[in-house]
PLY file of the C-alpha trace (Angstrom):
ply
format ascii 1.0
element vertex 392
property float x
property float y
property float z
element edge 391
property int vertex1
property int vertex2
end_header
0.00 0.00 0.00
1.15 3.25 -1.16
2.40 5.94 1.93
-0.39 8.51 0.61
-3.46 5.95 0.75
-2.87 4.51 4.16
-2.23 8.80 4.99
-6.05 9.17 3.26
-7.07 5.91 5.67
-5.18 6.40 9.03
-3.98 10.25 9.08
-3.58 9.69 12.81
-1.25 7.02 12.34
1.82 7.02 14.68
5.75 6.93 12.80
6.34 3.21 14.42
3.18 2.29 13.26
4.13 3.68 9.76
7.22 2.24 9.89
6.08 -1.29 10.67
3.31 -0.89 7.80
6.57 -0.01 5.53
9.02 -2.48 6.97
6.12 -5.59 6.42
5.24 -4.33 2.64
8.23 -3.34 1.16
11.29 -4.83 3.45
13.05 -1.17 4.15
13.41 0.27 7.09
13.13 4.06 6.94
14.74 6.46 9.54
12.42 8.19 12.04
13.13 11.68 10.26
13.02 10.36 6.81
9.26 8.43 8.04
8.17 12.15 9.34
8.83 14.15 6.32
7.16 11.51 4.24
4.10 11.76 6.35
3.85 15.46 6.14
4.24 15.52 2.54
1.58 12.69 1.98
-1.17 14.64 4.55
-0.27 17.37 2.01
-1.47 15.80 -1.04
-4.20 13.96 0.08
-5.65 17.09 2.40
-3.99 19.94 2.16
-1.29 22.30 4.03
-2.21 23.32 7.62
-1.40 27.06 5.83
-4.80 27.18 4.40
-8.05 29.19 6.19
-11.56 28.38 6.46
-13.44 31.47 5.77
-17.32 31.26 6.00
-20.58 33.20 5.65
-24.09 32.39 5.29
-26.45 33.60 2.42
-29.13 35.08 4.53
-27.07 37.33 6.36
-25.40 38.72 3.01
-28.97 39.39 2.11
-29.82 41.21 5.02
-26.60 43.25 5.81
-28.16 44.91 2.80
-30.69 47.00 4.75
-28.41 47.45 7.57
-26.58 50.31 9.29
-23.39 50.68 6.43
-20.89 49.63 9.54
-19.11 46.40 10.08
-17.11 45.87 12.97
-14.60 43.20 13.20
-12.51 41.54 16.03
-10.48 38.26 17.24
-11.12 35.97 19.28
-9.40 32.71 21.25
-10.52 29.36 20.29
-10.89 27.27 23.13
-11.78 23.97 22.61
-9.19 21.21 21.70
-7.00 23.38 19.54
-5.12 26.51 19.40
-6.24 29.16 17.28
-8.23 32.68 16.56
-11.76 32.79 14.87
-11.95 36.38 13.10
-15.35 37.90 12.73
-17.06 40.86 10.94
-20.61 41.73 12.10
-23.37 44.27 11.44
-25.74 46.20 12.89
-29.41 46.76 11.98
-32.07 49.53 12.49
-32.97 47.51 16.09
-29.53 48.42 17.47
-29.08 44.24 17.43
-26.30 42.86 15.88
-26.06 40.75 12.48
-23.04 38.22 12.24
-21.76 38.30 8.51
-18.36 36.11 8.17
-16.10 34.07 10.39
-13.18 32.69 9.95
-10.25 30.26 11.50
-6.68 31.42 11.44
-3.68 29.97 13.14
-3.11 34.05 14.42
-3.97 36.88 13.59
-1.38 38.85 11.73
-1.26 41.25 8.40
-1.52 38.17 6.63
-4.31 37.14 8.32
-6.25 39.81 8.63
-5.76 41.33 4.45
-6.92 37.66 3.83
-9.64 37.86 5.90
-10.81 41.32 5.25
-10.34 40.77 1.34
-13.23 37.81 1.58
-15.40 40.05 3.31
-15.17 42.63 1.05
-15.50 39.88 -2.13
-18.45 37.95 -0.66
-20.37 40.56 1.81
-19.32 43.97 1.15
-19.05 43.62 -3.11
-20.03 46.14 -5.17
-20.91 48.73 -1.90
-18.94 51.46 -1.79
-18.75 53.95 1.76
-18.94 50.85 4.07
-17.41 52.05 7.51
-15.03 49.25 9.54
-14.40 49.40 13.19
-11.69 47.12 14.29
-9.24 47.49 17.80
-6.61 49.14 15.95
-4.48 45.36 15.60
-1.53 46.30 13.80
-2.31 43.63 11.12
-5.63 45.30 10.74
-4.08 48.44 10.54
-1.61 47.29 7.97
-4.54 46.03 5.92
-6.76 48.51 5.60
-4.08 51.58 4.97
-2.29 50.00 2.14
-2.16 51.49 -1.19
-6.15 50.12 -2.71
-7.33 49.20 0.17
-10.90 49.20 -0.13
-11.56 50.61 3.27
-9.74 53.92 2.35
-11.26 56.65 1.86
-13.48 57.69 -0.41
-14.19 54.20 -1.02
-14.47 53.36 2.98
-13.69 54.06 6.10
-11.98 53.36 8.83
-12.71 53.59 12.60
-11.17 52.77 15.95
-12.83 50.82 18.90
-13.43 53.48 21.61
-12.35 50.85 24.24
-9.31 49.54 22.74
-8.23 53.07 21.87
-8.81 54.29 25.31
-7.43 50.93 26.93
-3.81 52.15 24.90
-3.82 55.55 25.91
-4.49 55.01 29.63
-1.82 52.20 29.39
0.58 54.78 28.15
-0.07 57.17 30.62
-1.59 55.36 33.45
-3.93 57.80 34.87
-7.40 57.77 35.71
-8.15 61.75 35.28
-6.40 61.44 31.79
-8.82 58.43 30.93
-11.97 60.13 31.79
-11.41 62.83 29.93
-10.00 61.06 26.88
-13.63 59.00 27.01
-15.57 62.39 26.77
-13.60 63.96 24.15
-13.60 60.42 22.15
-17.70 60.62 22.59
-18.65 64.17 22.04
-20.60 64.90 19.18
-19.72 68.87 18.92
-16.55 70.23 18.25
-17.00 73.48 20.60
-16.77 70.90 23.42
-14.45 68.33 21.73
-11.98 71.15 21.53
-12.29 72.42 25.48
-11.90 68.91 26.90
-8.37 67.99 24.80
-7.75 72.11 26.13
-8.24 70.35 29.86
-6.07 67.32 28.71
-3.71 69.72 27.54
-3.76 71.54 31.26
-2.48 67.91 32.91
-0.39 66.71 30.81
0.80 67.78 27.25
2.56 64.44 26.17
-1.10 63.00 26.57
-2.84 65.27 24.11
0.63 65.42 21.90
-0.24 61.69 21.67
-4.41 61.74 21.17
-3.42 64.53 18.27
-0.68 62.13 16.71
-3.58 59.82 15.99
-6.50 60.82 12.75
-9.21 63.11 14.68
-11.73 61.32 12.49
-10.55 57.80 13.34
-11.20 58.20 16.89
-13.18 60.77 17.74
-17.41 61.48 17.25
-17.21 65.23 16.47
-14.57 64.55 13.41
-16.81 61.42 11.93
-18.96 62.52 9.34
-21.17 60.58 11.00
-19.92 57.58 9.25
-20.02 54.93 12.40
-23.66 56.23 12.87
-22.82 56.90 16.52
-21.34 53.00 17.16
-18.56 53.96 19.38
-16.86 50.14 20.14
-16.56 46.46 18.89
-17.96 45.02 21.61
-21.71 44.35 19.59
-22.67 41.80 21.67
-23.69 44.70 24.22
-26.21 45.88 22.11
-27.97 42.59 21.11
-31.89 42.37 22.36
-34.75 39.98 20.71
-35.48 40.03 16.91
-39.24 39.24 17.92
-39.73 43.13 18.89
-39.74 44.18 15.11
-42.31 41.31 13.90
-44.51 42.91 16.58
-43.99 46.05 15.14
-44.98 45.40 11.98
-48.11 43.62 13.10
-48.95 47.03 15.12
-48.48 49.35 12.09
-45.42 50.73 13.54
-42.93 52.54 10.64
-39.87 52.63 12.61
-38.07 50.40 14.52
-38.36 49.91 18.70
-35.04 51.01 19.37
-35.24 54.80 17.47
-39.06 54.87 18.41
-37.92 55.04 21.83
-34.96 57.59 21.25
-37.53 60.13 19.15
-40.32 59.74 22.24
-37.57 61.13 24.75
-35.98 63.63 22.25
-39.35 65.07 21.93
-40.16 66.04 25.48
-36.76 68.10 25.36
-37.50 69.31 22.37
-40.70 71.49 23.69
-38.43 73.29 26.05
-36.44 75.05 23.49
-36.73 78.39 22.73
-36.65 78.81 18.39
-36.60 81.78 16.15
-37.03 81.01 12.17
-34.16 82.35 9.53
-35.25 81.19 6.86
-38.49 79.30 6.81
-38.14 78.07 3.09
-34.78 76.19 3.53
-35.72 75.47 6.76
-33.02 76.91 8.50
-33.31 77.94 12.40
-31.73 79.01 15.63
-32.79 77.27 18.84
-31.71 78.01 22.76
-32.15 75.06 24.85
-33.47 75.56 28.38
-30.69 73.70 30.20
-27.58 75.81 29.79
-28.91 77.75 27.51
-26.67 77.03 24.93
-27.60 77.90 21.06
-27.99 75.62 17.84
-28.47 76.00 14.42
-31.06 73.52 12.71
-30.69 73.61 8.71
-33.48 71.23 7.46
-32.46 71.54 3.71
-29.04 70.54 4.29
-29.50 68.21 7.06
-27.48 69.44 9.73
-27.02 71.08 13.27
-24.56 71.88 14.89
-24.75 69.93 18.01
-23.81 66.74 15.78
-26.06 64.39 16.95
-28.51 64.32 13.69
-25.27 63.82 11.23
-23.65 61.36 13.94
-26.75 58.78 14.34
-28.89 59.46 11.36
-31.98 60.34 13.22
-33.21 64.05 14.48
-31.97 65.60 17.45
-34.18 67.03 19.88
-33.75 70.42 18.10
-34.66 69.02 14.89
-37.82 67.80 16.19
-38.27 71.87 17.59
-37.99 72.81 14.48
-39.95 70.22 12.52
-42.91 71.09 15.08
-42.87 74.47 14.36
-43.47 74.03 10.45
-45.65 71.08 11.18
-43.19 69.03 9.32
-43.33 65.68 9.89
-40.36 64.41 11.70
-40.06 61.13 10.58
-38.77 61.54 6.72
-35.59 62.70 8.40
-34.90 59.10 10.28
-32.33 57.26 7.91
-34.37 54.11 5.72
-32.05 51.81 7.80
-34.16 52.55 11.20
-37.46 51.77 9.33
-39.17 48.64 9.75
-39.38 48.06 6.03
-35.66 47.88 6.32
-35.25 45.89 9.48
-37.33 43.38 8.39
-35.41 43.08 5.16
-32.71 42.78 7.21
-33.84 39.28 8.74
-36.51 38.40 5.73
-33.83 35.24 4.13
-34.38 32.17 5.78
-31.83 29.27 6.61
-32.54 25.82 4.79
-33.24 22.58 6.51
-29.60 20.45 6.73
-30.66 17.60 5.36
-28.94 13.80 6.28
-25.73 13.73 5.54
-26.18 10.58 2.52
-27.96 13.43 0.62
-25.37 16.22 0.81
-23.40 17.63 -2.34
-20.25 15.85 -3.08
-17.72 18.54 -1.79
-14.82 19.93 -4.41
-12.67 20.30 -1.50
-10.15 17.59 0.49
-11.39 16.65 3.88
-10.03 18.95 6.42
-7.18 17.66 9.16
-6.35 19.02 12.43
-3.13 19.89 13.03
-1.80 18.17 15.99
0.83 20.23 16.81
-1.83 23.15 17.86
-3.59 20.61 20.43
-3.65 22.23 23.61
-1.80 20.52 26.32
-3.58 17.90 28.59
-4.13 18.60 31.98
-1.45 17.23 34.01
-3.39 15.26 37.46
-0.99 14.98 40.15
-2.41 12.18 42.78
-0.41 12.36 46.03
0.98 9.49 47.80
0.01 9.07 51.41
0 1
1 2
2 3
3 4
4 5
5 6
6 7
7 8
8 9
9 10
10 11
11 12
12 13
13 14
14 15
15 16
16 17
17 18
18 19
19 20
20 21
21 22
22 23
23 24
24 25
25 26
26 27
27 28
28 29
29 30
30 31
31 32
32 33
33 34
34 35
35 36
36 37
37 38
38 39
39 40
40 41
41 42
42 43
43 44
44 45
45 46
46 47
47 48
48 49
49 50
50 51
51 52
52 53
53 54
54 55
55 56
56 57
57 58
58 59
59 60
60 61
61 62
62 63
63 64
64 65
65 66
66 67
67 68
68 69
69 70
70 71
71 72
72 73
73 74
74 75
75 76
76 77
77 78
78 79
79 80
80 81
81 82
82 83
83 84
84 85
85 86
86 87
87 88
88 89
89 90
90 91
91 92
92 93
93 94
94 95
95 96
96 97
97 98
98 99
99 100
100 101
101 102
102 103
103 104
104 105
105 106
106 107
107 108
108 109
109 110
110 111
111 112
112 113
113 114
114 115
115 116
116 117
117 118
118 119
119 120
120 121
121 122
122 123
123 124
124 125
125 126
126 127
127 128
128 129
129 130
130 131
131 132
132 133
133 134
134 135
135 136
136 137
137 138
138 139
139 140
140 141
141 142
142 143
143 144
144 145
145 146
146 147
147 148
148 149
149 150
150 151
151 152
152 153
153 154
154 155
155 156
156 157
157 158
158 159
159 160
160 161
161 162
162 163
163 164
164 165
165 166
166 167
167 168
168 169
169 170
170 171
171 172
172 173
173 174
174 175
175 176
176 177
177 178
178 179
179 180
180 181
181 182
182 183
183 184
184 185
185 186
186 187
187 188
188 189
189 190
190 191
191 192
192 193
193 194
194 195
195 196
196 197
197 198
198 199
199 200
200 201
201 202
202 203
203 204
204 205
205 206
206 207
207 208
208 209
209 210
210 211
211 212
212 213
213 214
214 215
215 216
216 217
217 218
218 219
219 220
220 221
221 222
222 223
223 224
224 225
225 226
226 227
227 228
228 229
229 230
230 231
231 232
232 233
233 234
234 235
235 236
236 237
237 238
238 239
239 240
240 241
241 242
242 243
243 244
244 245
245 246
246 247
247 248
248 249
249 250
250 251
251 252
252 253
253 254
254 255
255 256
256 257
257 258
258 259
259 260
260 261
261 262
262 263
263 264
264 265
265 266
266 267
267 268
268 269
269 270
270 271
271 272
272 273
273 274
274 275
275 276
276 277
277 278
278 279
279 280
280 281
281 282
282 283
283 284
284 285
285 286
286 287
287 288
288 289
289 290
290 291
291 292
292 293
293 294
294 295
295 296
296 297
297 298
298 299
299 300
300 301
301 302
302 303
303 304
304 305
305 306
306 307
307 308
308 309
309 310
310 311
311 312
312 313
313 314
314 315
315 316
316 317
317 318
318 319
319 320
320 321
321 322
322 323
323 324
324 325
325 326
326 327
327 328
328 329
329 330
330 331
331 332
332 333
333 334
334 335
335 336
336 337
337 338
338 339
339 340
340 341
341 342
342 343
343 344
344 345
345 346
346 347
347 348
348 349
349 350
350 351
351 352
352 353
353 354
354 355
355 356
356 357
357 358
358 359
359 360
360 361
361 362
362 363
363 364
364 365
365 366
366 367
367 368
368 369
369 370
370 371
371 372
372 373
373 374
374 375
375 376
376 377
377 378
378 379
379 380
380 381
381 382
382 383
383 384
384 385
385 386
386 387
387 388
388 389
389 390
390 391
């Protein structure tokens, strides 16, 4: 029997077994090295190099990511079960602030390599054609690698590229180890205007120069709400799973005639009571442009309907109307509503989950696959737990 077809039957087989199969059939006896080579180059042929990825992603959710928020975010993560590894993942997020998982995939590490091979699938087989797609990631230097190279897709104008809140803040307080610093790093990471962007990194400034040298060395629209373009559509970290809640909610939507999703219904209903405390004074009622003093603080906005803007950033940063939007909407008896971004309507979000999964069938009826069976790679087994028993 040929080395490769007793590989194809027994890939777990051990060298002196090999060598005993060899030494009965043929009447040599290999050396232990020579017997270890020829077993790696025979798992080769018959299934592959261990070099090779699995990349995955599932019809349905390619449909869906469609009608979704134009964000992906993307982050590593430990296998651990029975082997070493890191699973990569790229996610989305629709109108019901819940999150959609697009593609996975297994990797020995995650590296450049890794990651340009990763995020070159997602863009083939998710992304495709779409153009102003927005990726979050943790700032990995393999990501970061990836996605600034010369035709990168996720450069701009053809994407985008944000950081993780968290991570970012996690390597600026590890840098400078102070808890002051942090806080205020948070606030100026998360403001939506640039009046009060500007006066916090002032107050970083105050404590400790080095710190807002080093915030400053880094894109202001990477990292920061007010210099966005409201391209992250107000998604500040990676961490999706904190926003997940039950897909159910927008089926009983529907049924109710709701237009919009739970999750902005809920943000309009409070933005409204604050909006009836403002104090407005029309412009330019044609274009829709206005000047509004809030109650608290009494601090002043401008509202331009026809351009879709204010300047307290919120409307441009989430895609829905800020509270002095919804002043000015009231006042011309506009209806509110038509300024909510298509990806927060229900239309939309139940687009978003409309493809459905098929029944697996029983294995005798699959598809013969075009690909060689896939084999674990032993040498990435984590080790066995080692039980000591004590003698008495």
């Amino acid at each position: 029997m040929e080395t490769r077809h007793l590989i194809k039957e027994q890939p777990s087989i051990s060298i002196p077994a090999l060598r005993a199969e060899i030494v009965e059939t043929l009447g040599y006896t290999p050396s232990y090295k020579k017997l270890w080579v020829g077993k790696q180059k025979a798992i080769e042929h018959v299934f592959g190099n261990w070099e090779e990825r699995v990349f995955w992603a599932f019809a349905p959710s390619i449909k869906g990511f469609h009608y979704c928020r134009t964000v992906i975010s993307i982050d590593g993560t430990h296998l651990y079960g029975k082997y070493k590894g890191k699973m990569l993942i790229a996610m989305g997020v629709d109108g019901n602030n819940q999150i959609l998982p697009l593609a996975f995939a297994i990797v020995e590490n995650e590296s450049y390599d890794t990651w340009d091979w990763f995020l070159s699938h997602v863009k083939n087989h998710v992304v495709k054609d779409r153009e102003g797609i927005c990726l979050i990631s943790d700032r990995h230097g393999g990501i970061l690698k990836a996605v600034n190279e010369h035709g990168s897709p996720w450069l701009e104008p053809r994407g985008f590229h944000r950081y993780c809140l968290r991570h970012f803040i996690s390597n600026f307080y590890d840098k400078f180890r102070n808890s002051e610093l942090k806080a205020l790093a948070y606030r100026a990471d998360s403001q939506n205007q640039i009046r009060k962007f500007n006066y916090i990194m002032e107050e970083i400034g105050k404590l400790n120069p080095r710190a807002r040298e080093w915030l400053e060395s880094h894109p202001l629209n990477r990292w920061t709400l007010a210099h966005d373009g409201g391209r992250r559509y107000g998604l500040l970290t990676t961490n999706l799973s904190e926003i997940f809640n039950s897909v159910l909610k927008g089926s009983s939507s529907q049924a109710n005639g709701d237009t919009h999703t739970p999750h902005v219904v809920v943000k309009q209903v409070a933005l409204m009571a604050k909006a009836s405390a403002h104090s407005l004074r029309s412009f330019n009622r044609e274009k829709g442009i206005f000047e509004l003093i809030t109650q608290r603080g009494r601090n002043v906005q401008v509202v331009n309907l026809e351009q879709k803007t204010c300047t307290c950033g919120k409307w441009e940063a989430f895609k829905y109307p800020c509270s002095h939007v919804l002043s000015a909407c009231a006042k011309l008896s506009l209806n509110s509503w038509q300024y909510v971004d298509k990806c927060y309507s229900i239309e939309y979000y139940c687009a978003t989950w409309a493809s459905e999964f098929s029944p697996l069938p029983h294995e005798a009826y699959w598809p013969q696959s075009p690909f060689n069976e896939l084999l674990p790679n032993l040498e990435l087994l984590r080790n066995k737990k080692v039980v000591l028993v004590q003698q008495d």
